[in-house]
Backbone as ProteinMPNN parsed JSONL, in Angstrom:
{"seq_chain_A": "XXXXXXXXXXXXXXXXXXXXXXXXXXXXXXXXXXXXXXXXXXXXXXXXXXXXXXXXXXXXXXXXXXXXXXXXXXXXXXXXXXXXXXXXXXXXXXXXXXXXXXXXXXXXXXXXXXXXXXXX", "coords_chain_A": {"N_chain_A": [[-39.052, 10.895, 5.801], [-35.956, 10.311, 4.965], [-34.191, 6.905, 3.893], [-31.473, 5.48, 5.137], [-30.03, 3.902, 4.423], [-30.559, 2.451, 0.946], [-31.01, -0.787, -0.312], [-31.074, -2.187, -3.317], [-33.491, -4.785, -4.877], [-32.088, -6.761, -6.497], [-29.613, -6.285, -5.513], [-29.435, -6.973, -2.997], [-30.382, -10.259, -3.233], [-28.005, -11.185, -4.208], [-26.878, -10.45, -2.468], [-27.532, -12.248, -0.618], [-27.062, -14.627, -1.945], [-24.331, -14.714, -1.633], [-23.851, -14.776, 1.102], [-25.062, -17.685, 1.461], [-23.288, -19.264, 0.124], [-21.012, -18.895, 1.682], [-21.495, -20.071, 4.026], [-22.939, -17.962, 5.798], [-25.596, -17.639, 6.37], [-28.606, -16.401, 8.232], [-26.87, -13.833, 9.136], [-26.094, -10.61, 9.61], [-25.648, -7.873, 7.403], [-23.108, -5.705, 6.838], [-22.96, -2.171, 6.441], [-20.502, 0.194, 6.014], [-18.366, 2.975, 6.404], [-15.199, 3.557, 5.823], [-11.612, 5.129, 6.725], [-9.395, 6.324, 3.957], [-8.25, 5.399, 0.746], [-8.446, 7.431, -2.342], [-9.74, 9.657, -2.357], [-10.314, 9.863, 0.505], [-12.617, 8.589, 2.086], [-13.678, 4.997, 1.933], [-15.863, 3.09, 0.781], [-17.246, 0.185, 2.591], [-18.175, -3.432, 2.803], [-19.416, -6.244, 4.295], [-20.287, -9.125, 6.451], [-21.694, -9.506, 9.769], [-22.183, -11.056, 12.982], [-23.65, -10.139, 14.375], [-25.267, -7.649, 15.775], [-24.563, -4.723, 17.101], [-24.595, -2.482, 20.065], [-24.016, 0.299, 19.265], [-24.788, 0.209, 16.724], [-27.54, 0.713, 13.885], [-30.418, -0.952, 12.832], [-31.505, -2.007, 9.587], [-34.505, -3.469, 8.052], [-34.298, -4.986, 4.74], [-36.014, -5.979, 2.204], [-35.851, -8.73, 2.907], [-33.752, -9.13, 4.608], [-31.197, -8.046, 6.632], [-29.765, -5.264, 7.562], [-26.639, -4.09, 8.867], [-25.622, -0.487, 10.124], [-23.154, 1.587, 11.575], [-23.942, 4.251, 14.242], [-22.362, 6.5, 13.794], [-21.841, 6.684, 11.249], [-24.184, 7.275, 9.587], [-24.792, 10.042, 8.32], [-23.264, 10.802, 7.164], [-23.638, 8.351, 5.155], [-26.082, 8.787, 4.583], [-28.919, 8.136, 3.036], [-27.685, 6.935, 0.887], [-27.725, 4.176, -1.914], [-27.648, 1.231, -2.622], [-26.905, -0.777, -5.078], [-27.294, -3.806, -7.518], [-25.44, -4.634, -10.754], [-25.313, -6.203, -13.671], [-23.422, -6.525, -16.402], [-21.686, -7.009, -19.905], [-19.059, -7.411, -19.056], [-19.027, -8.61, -16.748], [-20.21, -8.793, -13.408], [-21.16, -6.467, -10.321], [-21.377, -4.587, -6.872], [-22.72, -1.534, -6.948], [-22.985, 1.866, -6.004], [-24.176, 4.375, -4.646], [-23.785, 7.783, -3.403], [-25.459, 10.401, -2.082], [-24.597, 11.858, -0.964], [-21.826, 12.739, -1.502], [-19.065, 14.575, -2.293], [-16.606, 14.252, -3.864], [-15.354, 12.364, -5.498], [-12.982, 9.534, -6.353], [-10.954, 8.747, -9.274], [-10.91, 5.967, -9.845], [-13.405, 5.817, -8.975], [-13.961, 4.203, -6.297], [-13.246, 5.72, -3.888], [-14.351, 8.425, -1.758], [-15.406, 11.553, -0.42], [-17.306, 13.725, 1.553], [-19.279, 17.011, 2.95], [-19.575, 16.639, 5.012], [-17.404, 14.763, 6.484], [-14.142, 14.685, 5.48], [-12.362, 12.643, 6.01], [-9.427, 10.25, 5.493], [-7.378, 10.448, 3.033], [-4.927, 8.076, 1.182], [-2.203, 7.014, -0.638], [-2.587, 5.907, -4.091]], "CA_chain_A": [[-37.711, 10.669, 6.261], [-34.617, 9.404, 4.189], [-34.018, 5.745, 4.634], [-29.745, 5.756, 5.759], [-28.779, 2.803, 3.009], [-31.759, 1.354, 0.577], [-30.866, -1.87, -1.052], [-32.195, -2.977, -4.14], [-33.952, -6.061, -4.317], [-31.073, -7.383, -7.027], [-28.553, -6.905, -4.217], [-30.796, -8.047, -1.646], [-30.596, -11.004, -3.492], [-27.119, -11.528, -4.415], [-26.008, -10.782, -0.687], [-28.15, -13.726, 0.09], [-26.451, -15.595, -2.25], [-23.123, -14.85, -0.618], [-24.098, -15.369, 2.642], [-25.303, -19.198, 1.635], [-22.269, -19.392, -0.543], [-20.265, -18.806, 2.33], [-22.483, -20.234, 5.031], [-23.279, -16.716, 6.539], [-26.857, -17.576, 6.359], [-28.228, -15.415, 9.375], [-25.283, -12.936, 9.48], [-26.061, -9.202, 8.909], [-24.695, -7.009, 5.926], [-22.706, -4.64, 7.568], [-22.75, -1.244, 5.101], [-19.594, 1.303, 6.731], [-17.303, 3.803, 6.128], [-13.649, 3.672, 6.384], [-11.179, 5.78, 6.322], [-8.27, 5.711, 3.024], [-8.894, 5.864, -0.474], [-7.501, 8.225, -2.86], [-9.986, 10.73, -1.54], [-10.712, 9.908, 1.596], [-13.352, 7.664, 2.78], [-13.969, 4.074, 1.451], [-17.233, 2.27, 1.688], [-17.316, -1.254, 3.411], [-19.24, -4.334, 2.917], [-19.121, -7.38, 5.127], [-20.993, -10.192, 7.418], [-21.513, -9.781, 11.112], [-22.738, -12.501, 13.058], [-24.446, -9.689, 15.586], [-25.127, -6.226, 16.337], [-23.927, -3.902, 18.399], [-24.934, -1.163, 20.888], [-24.078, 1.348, 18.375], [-25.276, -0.15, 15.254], [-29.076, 1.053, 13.464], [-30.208, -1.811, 12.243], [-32.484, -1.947, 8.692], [-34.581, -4.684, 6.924], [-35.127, -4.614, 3.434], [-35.872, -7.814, 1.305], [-35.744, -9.82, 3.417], [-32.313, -8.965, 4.453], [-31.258, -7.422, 7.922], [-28.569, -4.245, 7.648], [-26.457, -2.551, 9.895], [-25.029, 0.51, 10.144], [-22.795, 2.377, 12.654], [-24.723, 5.419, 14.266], [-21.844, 7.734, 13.294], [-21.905, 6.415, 9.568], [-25.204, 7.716, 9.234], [-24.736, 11.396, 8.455], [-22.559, 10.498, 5.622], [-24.628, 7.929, 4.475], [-28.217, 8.9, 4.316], [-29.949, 8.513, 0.907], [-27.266, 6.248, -0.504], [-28.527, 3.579, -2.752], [-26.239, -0.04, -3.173], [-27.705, -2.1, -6.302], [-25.818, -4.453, -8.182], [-25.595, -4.568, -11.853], [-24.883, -7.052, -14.633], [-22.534, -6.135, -17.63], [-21.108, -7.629, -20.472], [-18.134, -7.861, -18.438], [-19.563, -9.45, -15.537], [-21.558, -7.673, -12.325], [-21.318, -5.933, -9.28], [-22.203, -3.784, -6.409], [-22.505, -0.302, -7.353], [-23.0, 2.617, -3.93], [-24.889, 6.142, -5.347], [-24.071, 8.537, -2.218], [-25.897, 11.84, -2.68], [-23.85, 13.163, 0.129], [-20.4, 12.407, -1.776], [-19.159, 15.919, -3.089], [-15.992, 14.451, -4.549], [-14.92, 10.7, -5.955], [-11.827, 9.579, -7.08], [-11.621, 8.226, -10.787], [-11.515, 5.004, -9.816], [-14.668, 5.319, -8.051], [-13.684, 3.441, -5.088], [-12.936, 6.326, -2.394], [-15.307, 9.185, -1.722], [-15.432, 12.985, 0.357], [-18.466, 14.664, 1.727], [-18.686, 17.754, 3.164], [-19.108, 16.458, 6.322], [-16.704, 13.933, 6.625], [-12.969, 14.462, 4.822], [-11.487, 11.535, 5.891], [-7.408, 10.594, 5.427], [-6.692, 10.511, 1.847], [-4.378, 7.585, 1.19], [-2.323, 6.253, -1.704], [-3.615, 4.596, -4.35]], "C_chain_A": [[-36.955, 9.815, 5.245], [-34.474, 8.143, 4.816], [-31.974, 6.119, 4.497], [-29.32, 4.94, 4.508], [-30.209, 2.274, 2.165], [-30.78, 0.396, -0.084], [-31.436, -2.179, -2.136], [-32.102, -4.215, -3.957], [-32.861, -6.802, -5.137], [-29.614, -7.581, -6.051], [-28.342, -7.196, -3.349], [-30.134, -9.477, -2.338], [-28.923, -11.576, -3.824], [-26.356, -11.301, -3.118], [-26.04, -11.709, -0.278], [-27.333, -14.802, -0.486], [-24.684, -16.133, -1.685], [-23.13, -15.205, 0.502], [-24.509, -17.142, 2.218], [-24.403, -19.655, 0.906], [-21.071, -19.941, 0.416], [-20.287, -19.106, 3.8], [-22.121, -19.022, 6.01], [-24.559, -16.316, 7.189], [-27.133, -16.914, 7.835], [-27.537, -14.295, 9.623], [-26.414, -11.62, 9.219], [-25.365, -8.365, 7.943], [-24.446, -5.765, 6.902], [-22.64, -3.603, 6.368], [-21.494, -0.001, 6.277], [-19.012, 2.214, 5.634], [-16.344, 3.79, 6.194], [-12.718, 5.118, 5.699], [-9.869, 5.566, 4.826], [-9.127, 6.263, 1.824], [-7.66, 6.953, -1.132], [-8.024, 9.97, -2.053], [-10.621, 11.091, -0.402], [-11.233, 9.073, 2.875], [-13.133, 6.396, 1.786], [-15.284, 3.571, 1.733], [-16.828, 0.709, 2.207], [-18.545, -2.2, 3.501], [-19.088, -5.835, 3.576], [-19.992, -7.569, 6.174], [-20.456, -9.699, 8.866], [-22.809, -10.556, 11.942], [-24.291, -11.636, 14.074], [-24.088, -8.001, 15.282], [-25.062, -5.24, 17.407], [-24.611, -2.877, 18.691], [-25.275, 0.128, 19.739], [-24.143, 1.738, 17.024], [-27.115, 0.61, 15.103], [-29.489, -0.453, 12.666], [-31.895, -1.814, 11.452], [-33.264, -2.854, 8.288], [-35.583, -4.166, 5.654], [-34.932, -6.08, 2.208], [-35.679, -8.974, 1.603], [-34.271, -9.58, 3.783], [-31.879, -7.683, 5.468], [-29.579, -6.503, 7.654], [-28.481, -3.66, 8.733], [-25.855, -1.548, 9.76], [-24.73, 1.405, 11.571], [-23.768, 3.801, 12.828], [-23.548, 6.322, 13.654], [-21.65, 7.415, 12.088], [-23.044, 6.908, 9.207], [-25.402, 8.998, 8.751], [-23.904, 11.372, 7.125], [-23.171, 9.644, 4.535], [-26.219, 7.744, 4.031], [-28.366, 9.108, 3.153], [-29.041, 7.295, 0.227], [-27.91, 4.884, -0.734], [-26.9, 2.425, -3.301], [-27.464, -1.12, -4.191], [-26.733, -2.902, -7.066], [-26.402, -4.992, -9.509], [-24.978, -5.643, -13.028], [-24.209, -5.913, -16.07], [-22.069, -7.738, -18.565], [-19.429, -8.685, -19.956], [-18.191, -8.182, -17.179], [-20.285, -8.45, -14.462], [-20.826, -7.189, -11.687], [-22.178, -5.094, -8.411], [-21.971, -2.705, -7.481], [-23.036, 0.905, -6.141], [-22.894, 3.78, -4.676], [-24.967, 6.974, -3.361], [-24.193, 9.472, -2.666], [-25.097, 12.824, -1.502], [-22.165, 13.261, -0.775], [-20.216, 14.19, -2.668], [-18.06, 15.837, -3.937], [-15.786, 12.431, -4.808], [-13.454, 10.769, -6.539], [-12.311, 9.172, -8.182], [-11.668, 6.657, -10.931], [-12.423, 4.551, -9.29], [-14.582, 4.328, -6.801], [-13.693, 4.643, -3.728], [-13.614, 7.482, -2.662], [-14.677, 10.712, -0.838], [-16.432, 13.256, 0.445], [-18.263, 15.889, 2.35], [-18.579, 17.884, 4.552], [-18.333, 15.905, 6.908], [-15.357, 13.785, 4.9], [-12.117, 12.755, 5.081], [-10.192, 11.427, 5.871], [-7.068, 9.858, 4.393], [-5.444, 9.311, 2.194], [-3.6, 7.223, -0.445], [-2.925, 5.92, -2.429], [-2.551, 3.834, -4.744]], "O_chain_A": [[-37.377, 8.746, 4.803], [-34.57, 8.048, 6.04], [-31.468, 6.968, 3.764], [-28.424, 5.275, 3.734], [-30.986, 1.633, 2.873], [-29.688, 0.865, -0.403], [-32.597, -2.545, -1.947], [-31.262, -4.839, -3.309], [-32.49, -7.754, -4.45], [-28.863, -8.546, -5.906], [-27.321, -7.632, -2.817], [-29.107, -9.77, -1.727], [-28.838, -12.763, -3.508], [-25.341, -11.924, -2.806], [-25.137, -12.277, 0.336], [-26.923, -15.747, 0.189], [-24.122, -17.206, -1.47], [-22.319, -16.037, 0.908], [-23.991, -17.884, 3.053], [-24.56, -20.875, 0.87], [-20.372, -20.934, 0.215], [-19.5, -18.669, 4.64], [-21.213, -19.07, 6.84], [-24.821, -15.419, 7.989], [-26.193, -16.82, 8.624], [-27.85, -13.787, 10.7], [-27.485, -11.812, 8.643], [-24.139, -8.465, 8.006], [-25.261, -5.079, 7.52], [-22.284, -4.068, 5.285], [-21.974, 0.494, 7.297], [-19.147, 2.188, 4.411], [-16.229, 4.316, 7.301], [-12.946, 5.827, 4.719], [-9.449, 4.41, 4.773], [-10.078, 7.04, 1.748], [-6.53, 7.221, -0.722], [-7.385, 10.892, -1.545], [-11.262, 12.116, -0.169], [-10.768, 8.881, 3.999], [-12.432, 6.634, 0.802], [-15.765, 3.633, 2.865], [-15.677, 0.383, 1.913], [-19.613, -1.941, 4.057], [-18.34, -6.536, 2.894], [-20.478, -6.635, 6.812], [-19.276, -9.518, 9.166], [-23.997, -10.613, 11.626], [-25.387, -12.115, 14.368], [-23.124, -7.404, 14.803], [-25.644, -5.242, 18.491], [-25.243, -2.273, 17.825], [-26.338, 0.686, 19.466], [-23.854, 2.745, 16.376], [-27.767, 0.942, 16.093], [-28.66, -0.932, 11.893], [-32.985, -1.715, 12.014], [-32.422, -3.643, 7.859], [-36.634, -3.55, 5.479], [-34.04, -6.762, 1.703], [-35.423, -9.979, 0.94], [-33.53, -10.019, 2.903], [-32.157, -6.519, 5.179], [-28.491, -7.075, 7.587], [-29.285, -3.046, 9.435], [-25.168, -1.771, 8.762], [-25.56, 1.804, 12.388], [-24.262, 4.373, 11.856], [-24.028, 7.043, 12.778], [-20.932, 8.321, 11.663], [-22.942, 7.077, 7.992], [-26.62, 9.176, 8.744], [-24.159, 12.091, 6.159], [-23.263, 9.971, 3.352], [-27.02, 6.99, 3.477], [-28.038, 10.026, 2.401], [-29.457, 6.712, -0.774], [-28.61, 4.42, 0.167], [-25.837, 2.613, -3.893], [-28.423, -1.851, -3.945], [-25.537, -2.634, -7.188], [-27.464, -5.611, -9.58], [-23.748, -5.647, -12.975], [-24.605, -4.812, -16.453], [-22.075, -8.919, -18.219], [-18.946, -9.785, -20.225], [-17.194, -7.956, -16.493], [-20.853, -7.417, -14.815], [-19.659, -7.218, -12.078], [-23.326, -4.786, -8.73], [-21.32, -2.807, -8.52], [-23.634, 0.325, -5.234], [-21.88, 4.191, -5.24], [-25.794, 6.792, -2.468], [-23.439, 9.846, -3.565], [-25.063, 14.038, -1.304], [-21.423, 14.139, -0.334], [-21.032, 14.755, -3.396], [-17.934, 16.736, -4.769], [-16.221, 11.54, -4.079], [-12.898, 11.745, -7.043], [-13.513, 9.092, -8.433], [-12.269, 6.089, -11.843], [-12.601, 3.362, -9.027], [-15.609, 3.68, -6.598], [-14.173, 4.307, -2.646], [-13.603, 7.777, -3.857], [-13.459, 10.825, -0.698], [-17.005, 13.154, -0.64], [-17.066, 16.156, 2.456], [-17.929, 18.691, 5.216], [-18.231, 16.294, 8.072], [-15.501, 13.194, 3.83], [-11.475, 12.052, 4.301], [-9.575, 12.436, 6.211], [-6.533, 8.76, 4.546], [-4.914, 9.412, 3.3], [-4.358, 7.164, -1.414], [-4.012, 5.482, -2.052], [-2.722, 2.664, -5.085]]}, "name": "protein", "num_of_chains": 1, "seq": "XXXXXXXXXXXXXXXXXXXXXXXXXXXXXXXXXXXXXXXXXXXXXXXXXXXXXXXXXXXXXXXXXXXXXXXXXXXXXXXXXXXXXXXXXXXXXXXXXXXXXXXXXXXXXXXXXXXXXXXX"}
């Protein structure tokens, strides 16, 4: 079976650091979907203190994820690691379901989920 979101352990580790950065310590990494973007969807990353009814909830690294049940179908397989550069880091979010991206890599399409295209 596909795990829904893996984490690497580098952004395992730099979540953590946000969360004690920001005293979150405890919290959950929420991983979503939204709608917008240029083409469609957006991904979503943010602290919740608790989970809900209709959350799945993961641990990997020490490090407790949730995810909405209807985000799951869009996101199975993807892969959030976070990377160092010359010009400083970040996340980075590999969805094997995504069939289109914009060019600023920020907003996504699958073919199950169009979404509502917004501005950029």
């Amino acid at each position: 079976m596909v795990q829904v979101v893996e984490i690497s352990e580098a952004a395992a580790f730099h979540v953590k650091e946000m969360m004690r950065h920001n005293g979150e310590e405890g919290s959950l990494l929420r991983v979503a979907v939204n709608g917008g973007g240029c083409s469609g969807l957006t991904y979503g990353l943010g602290f919740e203190p608790v989970q809900s009814e209709t959350d799945i909830l993961l641990n990997q690294h020490g490090l407790q994820i949730i995810v909405a049940k209807e985000d799951v179908d869009v996101l199975e397989g993807t892969q959030v690691d976070y990377k160092e550069s010359l010009m400083g880091g970040g996340f980075t979010i590999e969805n094997p379901n995504a069939i289109l991206s914009c060019g600023c890599g920020t907003s996504f399409r699958t073919a199950k989920k169009v979404g509502a295209p917004a501005d950029c």
